[in-house]
C-alpha positions in Angstrom: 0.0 0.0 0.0 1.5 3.4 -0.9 -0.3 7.0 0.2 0.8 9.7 -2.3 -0.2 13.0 -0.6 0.2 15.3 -3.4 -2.7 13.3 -5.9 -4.3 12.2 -2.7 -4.0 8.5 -4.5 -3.7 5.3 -2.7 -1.9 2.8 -4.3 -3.4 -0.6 -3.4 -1.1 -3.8 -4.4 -2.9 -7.2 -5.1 -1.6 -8.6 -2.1 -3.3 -5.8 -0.2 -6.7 -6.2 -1.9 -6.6 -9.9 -1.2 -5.7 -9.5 1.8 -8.6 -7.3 3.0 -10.9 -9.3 1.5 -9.9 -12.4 3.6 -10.0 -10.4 6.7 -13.2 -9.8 5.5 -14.2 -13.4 5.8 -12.4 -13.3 9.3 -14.6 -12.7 12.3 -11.5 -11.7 14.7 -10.1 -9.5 12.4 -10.4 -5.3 12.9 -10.4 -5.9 9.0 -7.6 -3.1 8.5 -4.2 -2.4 6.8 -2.4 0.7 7.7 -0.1 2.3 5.5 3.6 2.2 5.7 3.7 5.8 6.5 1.3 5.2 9.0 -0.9 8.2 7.4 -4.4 5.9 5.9 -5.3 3.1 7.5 -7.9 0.9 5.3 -10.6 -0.7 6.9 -12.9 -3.5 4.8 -16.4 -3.5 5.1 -19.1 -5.3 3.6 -21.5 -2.4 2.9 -22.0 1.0 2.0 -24.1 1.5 5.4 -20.8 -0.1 7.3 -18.9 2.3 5.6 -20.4 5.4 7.2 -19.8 3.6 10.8 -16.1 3.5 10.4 -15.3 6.5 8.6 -13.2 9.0 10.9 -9.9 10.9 10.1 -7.2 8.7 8.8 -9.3 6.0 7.9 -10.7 5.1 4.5 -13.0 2.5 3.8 -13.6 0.5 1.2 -16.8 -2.0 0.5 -16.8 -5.3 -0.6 -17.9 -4.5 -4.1 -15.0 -1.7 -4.2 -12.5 -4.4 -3.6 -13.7 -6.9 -6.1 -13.5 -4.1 -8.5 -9.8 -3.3 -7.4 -9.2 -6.9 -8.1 -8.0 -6.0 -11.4 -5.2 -4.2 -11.8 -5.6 -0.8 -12.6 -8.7 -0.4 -11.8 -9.7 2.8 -9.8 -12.3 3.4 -7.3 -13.4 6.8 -5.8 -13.9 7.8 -1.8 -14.3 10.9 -1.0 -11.2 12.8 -2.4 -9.4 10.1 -2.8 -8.6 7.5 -5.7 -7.6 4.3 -4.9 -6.0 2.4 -7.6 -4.5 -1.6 -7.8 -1.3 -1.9 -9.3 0.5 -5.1 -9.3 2.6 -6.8 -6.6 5.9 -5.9 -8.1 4.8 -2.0 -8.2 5.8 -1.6 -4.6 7.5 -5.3 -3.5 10.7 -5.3 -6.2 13.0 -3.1 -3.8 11.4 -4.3 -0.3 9.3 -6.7 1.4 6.0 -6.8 2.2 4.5 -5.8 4.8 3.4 -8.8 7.8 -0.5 -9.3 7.7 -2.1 -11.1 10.4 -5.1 -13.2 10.0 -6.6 -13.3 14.0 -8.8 -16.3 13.8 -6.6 -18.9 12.3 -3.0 -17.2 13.8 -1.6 -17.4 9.9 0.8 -14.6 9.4 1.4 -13.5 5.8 
Protein backbone atom coordinates (compact mmCIF):
# COMPACT_ATOMS: atom_id res chain seq x y z
CA UNK A 1 0.00 0.00 0.00
CA UNK A 2 1.48 3.42 -0.88
CA UNK A 3 -0.25 6.97 0.20
CA UNK A 4 0.84 9.68 -2.32
CA UNK A 5 -0.17 12.96 -0.60
CA UNK A 6 0.23 15.28 -3.37
CA UNK A 7 -2.74 13.35 -5.89
CA UNK A 8 -4.35 12.19 -2.71
CA UNK A 9 -4.02 8.50 -4.49
CA UNK A 10 -3.70 5.30 -2.70
CA UNK A 11 -1.87 2.83 -4.25
CA UNK A 12 -3.36 -0.62 -3.42
CA UNK A 13 -1.14 -3.80 -4.43
CA UNK A 14 -2.90 -7.23 -5.15
CA UNK A 15 -1.60 -8.56 -2.15
CA UNK A 16 -3.27 -5.82 -0.17
CA UNK A 17 -6.75 -6.22 -1.93
CA UNK A 18 -6.65 -9.91 -1.18
CA UNK A 19 -5.72 -9.54 1.83
CA UNK A 20 -8.59 -7.31 2.96
CA UNK A 21 -10.94 -9.31 1.50
CA UNK A 22 -9.87 -12.43 3.63
CA UNK A 23 -10.04 -10.38 6.72
CA UNK A 24 -13.20 -9.79 5.47
CA UNK A 25 -14.19 -13.36 5.80
CA UNK A 26 -12.43 -13.29 9.31
CA UNK A 27 -14.55 -12.69 12.32
CA UNK A 28 -11.48 -11.67 14.70
CA UNK A 29 -10.08 -9.52 12.40
CA UNK A 30 -10.45 -5.25 12.87
CA UNK A 31 -10.44 -5.90 9.01
CA UNK A 32 -7.58 -3.15 8.49
CA UNK A 33 -4.23 -2.40 6.78
CA UNK A 34 -2.44 0.70 7.66
CA UNK A 35 -0.14 2.28 5.49
CA UNK A 36 3.63 2.25 5.67
CA UNK A 37 3.70 5.84 6.46
CA UNK A 38 1.29 5.23 9.04
CA UNK A 39 -0.88 8.19 7.41
CA UNK A 40 -4.37 5.91 5.95
CA UNK A 41 -5.32 3.10 7.52
CA UNK A 42 -7.93 0.92 5.28
CA UNK A 43 -10.63 -0.71 6.85
CA UNK A 44 -12.87 -3.46 4.80
CA UNK A 45 -16.44 -3.55 5.10
CA UNK A 46 -19.06 -5.33 3.63
CA UNK A 47 -21.54 -2.45 2.91
CA UNK A 48 -22.01 0.97 2.03
CA UNK A 49 -24.08 1.46 5.43
CA UNK A 50 -20.81 -0.07 7.31
CA UNK A 51 -18.88 2.27 5.59
CA UNK A 52 -20.42 5.41 7.23
CA UNK A 53 -19.79 3.65 10.77
CA UNK A 54 -16.09 3.46 10.36
CA UNK A 55 -15.27 6.51 8.62
CA UNK A 56 -13.20 8.97 10.87
CA UNK A 57 -9.94 10.90 10.09
CA UNK A 58 -7.18 8.73 8.81
CA UNK A 59 -9.31 6.04 7.94
CA UNK A 60 -10.66 5.13 4.49
CA UNK A 61 -13.03 2.52 3.85
CA UNK A 62 -13.61 0.54 1.21
CA UNK A 63 -16.79 -2.00 0.47
CA UNK A 64 -16.76 -5.34 -0.65
CA UNK A 65 -17.87 -4.45 -4.13
CA UNK A 66 -15.01 -1.66 -4.19
CA UNK A 67 -12.50 -4.35 -3.64
CA UNK A 68 -13.72 -6.93 -6.11
CA UNK A 69 -13.48 -4.11 -8.53
CA UNK A 70 -9.77 -3.30 -7.39
CA UNK A 71 -9.21 -6.94 -8.09
CA UNK A 72 -8.02 -6.03 -11.40
CA UNK A 73 -5.24 -4.20 -11.81
CA UNK A 74 -5.56 -0.75 -12.62
CA UNK A 75 -8.73 -0.41 -11.78
CA UNK A 76 -9.73 2.76 -9.84
CA UNK A 77 -12.28 3.41 -7.28
CA UNK A 78 -13.38 6.80 -5.82
CA UNK A 79 -13.85 7.83 -1.80
CA UNK A 80 -14.29 10.93 -0.95
CA UNK A 81 -11.24 12.79 -2.40
CA UNK A 82 -9.38 10.07 -2.76
CA UNK A 83 -8.64 7.45 -5.74
CA UNK A 84 -7.60 4.32 -4.92
CA UNK A 85 -6.01 2.38 -7.56
CA UNK A 86 -4.55 -1.57 -7.76
CA UNK A 87 -1.35 -1.86 -9.35
CA UNK A 88 0.48 -5.07 -9.26
CA UNK A 89 2.63 -6.79 -6.61
CA UNK A 90 5.90 -5.90 -8.09
CA UNK A 91 4.81 -2.05 -8.21
CA UNK A 92 5.78 -1.58 -4.57
CA UNK A 93 7.53 -5.26 -3.53
CA UNK A 94 10.69 -5.32 -6.19
CA UNK A 95 13.00 -3.10 -3.79
CA UNK A 96 11.36 -4.31 -0.33
CA UNK A 97 9.28 -6.71 1.40
CA UNK A 98 6.05 -6.80 2.18
CA UNK A 99 4.47 -5.78 4.83
CA UNK A 100 3.39 -8.82 7.83
CA UNK A 101 -0.46 -9.32 7.71
CA UNK A 102 -2.09 -11.07 10.39
CA UNK A 103 -5.05 -13.25 10.04
CA UNK A 104 -6.56 -13.33 14.02
CA UNK A 105 -8.78 -16.33 13.76
CA UNK A 106 -6.59 -18.92 12.27
CA UNK A 107 -3.01 -17.16 13.80
CA UNK A 108 -1.61 -17.42 9.86
CA UNK A 109 0.77 -14.56 9.44
CA UNK A 110 1.39 -13.54 5.77
Amino acid sequence: MKWIPSSSTLELTNRNVTALLDKLDDPLSARSLVSPCRFLQVTAVATPGAAEAVISAGTLPLTKAQLETLRAEGQTVRVGAVTVVSVPDAAHYSDRAAGTVYMPSSGETR
